[in-house]
C-alpha positions as CSV (number, residue, x, y, z in Angstrom):
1,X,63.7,110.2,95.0
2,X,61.9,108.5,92.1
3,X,62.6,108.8,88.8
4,X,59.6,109.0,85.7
5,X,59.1,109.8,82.0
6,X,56.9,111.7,80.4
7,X,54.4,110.4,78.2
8,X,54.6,113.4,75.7
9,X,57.5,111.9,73.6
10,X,55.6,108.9,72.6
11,X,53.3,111.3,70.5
12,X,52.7,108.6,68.1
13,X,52.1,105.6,70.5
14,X,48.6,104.9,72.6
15,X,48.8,105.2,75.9
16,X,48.5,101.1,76.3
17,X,51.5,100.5,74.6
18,X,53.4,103.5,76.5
19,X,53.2,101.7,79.8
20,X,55.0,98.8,79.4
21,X,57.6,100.3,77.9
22,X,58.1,102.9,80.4
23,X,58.1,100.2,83.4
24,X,60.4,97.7,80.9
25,X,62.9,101.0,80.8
26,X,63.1,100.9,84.8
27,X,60.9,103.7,85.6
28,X,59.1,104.2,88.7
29,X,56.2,106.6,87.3
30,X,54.9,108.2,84.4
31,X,53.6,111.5,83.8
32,X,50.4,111.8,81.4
33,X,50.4,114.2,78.4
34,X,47.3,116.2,78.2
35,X,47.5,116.1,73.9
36,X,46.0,114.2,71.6
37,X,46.1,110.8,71.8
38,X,47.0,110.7,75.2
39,X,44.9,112.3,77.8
40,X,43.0,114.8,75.9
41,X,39.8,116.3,77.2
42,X,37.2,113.5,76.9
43,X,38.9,111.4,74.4
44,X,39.4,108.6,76.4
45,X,36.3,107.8,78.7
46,X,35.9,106.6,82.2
47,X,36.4,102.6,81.0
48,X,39.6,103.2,79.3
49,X,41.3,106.1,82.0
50,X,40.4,103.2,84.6
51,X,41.8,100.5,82.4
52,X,44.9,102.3,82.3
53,X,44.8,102.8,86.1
54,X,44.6,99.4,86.2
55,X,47.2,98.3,83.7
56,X,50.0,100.9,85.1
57,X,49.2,99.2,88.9
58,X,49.6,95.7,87.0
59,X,52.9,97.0,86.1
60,X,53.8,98.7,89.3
61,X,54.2,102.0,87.5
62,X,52.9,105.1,89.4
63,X,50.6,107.4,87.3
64,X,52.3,111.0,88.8
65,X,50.2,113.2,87.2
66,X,48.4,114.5,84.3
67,X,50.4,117.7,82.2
68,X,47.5,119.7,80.6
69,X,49.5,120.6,76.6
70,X,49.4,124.4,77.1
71,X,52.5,125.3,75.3
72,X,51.9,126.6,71.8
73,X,48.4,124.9,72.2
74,X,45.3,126.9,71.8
75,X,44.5,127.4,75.7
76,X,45.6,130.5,77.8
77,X,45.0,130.9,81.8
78,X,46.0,134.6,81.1
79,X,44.8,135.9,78.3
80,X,42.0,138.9,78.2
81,X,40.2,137.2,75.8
82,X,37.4,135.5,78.0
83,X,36.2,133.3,75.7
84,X,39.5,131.9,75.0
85,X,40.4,131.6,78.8
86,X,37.2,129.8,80.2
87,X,37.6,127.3,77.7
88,X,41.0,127.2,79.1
89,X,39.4,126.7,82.4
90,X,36.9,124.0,81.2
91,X,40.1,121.9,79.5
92,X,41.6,122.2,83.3
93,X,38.9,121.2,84.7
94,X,38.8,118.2,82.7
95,X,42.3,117.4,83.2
96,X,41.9,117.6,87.0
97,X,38.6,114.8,86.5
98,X,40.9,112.4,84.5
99,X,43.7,112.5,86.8
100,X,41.1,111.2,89.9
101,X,40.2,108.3,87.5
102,X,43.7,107.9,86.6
103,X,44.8,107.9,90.6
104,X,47.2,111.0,89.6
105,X,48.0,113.0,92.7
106,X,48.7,116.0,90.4
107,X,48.2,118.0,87.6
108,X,50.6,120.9,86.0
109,X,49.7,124.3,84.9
110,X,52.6,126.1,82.9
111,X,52.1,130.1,82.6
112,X,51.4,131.3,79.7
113,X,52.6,134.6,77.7
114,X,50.7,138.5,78.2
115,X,49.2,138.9,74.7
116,X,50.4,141.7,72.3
117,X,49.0,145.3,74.0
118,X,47.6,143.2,77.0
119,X,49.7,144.6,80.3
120,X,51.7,142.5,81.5
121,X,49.9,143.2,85.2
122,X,46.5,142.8,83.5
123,X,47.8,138.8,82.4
124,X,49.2,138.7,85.7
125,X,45.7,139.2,87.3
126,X,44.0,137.2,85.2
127,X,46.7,134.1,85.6
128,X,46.0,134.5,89.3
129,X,42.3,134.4,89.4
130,X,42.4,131.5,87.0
131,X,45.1,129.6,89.2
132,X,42.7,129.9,92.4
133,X,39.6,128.5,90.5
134,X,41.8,125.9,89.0
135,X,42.6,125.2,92.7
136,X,39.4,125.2,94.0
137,X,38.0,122.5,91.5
138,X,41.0,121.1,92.6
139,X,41.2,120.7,96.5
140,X,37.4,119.9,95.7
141,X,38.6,116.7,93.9
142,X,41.6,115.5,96.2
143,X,44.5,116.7,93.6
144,X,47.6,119.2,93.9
145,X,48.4,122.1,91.3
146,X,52.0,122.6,90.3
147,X,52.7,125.4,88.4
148,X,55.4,125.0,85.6
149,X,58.1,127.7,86.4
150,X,59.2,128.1,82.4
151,X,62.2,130.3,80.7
152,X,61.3,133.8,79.2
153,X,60.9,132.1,75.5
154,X,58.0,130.0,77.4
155,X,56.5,132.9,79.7
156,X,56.9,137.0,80.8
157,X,55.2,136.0,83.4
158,X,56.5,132.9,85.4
159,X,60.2,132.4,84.9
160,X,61.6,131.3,88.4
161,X,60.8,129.8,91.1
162,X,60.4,133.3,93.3
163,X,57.9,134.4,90.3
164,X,56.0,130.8,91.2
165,X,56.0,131.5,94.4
166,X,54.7,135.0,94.2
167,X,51.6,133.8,92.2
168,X,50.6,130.7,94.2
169,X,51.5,131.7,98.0
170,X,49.1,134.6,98.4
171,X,46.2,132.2,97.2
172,X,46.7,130.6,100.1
173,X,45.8,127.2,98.9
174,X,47.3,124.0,100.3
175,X,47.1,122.5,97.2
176,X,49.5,124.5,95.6
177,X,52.9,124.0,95.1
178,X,55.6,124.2,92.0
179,X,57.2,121.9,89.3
180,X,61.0,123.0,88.3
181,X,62.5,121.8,84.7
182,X,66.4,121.6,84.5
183,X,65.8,122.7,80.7
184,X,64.3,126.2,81.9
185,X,66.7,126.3,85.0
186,X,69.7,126.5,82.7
187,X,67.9,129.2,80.1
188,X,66.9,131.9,82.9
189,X,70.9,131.0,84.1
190,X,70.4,129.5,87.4
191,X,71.6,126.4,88.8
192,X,68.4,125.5,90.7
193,X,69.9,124.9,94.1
194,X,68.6,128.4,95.6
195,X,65.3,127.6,94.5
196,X,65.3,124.1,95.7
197,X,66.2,125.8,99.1
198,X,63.6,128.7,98.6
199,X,60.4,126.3,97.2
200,X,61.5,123.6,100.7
201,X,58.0,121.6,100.5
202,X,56.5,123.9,98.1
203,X,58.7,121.6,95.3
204,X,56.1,118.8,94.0
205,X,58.2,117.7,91.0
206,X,61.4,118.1,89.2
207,X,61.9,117.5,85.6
208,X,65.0,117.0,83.9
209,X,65.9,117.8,80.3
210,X,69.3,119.4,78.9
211,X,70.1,122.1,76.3
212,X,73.0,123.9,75.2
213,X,71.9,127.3,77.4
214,X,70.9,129.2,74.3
215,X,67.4,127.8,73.9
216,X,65.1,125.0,75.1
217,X,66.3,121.4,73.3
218,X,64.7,119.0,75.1
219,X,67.9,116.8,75.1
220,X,68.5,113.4,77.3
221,X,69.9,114.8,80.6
222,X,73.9,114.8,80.2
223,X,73.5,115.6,76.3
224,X,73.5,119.3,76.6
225,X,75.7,120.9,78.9
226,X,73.4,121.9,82.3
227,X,75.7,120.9,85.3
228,X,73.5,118.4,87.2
229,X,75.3,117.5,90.2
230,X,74.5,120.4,92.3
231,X,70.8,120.4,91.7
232,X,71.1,116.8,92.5
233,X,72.8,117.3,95.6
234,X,70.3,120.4,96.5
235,X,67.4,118.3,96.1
236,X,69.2,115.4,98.1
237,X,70.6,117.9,101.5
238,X,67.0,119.6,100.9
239,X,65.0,115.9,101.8
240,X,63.2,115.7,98.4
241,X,61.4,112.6,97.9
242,X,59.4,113.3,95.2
243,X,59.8,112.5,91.1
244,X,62.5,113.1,88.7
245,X,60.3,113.4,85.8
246,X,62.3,113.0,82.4
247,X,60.9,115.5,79.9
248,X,61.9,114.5,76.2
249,X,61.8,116.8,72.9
250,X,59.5,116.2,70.0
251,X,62.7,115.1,68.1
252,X,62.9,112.3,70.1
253,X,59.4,110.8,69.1
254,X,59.9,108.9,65.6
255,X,62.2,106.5,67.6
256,X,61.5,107.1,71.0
257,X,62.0,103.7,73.0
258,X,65.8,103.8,73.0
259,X,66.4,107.3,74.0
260,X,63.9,107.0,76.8
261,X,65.7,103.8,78.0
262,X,69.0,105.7,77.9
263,X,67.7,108.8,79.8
264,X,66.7,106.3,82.7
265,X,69.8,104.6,82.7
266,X,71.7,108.0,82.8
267,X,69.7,109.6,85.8
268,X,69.8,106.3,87.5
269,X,73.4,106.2,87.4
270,X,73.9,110.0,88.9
271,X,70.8,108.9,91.7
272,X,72.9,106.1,92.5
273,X,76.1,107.9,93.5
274,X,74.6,110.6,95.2
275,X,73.2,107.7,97.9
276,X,76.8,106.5,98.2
């Protein structure tokens, strides 16, 4: 397993200056927020998303993939407004175009919420045929899906990794798979290792973050009080070899650089001794 950051908690740094930091904390990768000033729509350009290709492989920093900022953002894969949802679409597809010029194998797609007096089978519908042309523009460009399985504060619709599943496997798309979040894990009261064994290679990515199992903090993994070791050991027995993507709060972003150097020393510690 590899261990990365995402970007997200540098809110107030460029993206130039987040790289180096990220590899000088001991990271292997780094995941790309999809908000403003990070990878946001256009903002960016084809000379700069291929300059920061080119820095992060100067810095031997793997660019995992691209996270589209869908929660409490205006965008919504399932809502019955159609306006509203094909410019959600159009924002996908312009995630899924910056992570090929980024050399990201994978963008995330976290469910959204049924809107007041929309069904909850009507946002259902409308999330799935979203999710397949989401895929298609996908597979078209070389890059995975993984859909964000999210806590019931997050989502009605996608809070487990058996609701994931139920939503991506009858598309029957290769290029679909699921991200799990240790934050969300320990809201919906699981401990993540059935689902490790249920997802198999269906798991793309892991991200770790830590609350108090009340509601969703954000915390440095080991700050909160989500029992780690037998995910770890789930994902270890199950022959993961993907990312362990660290997922900080917004609280975190005044004075990010420490906390983020902590958070890899922590999970590189607990990597460590499950090798032994």
């Amino acid at each position: 397993m590899k261990l990365a950051v995402a970007s997200s908690v540098f809110a107030n740094y460029p993206l130039e200056h987040v790289l180096p930091i990220v590899a000088g904390a001991g990271y292997d990768g780094v995941d790309l927020w999809g908000g403003r000033p990070h990878v946001y729509r256009t903002d960016l350009g084809l000379r700069r998303l291929r300059a920061l290709r080119a820095q992060a492989k100067e810095l031997r920093l793997e660019i995992v993939s691209v996270m589209p900022a869908f929660y409490r953002y205006p965008f919504s894969l399932s809502t019955n407004d159609d306006k509203v949802r094909e410019d959600s679409l159009d924002y996908m597809r312009q995630s899924i175009d910056n992570a090929v010029e980024l050399g990201a194998k994978t963008v995330l797609m976290v469910p959204g919420r049924s809107l007041h007096g929309q069904s909850r089978e009507d946002a259902w519908a409308r999330l799935s045929e979203s999710l397949s042309a989401v895929a298609e523009s996908a597979e078209r460009a070389g890059v995975r899906v993984g859909v964000e399985a999210v806590n019931s504060y997050v989502s009605d619709l996608v809070v487990t990794a058996q609701d994931a599943l139920r939503l991506v496997r009858p598309l029957g798309r290769d290029n679909l798979g699921v991200v799990l979040d240790s934050g969300h894990i320990h809201l919906s009261e699981q401990s993540g290792v059935e689902e490790v064994r249920a997802l198999g290679g269906l798991l793309y990515q892991v991200h770790l973050n830590d609350n108090d199992g009340r509601r969703h903090q954000g915390l440095i993994p080991g700050d909160g009080s989500f029992d780690y070791g037998p995910l770890l050991r789930a994902l270890r027995e199950s022959g993961y070899d993907g990312y362990l993507s660290v997922e900080l709060s917004w609280d975190y972003s005044v004075d990010p650089e420490p906390h983020v150097a902590r958070a890899a020393r922590t999970v590189k510690g607990w990597m460590e001794r499950q090798e032994r």
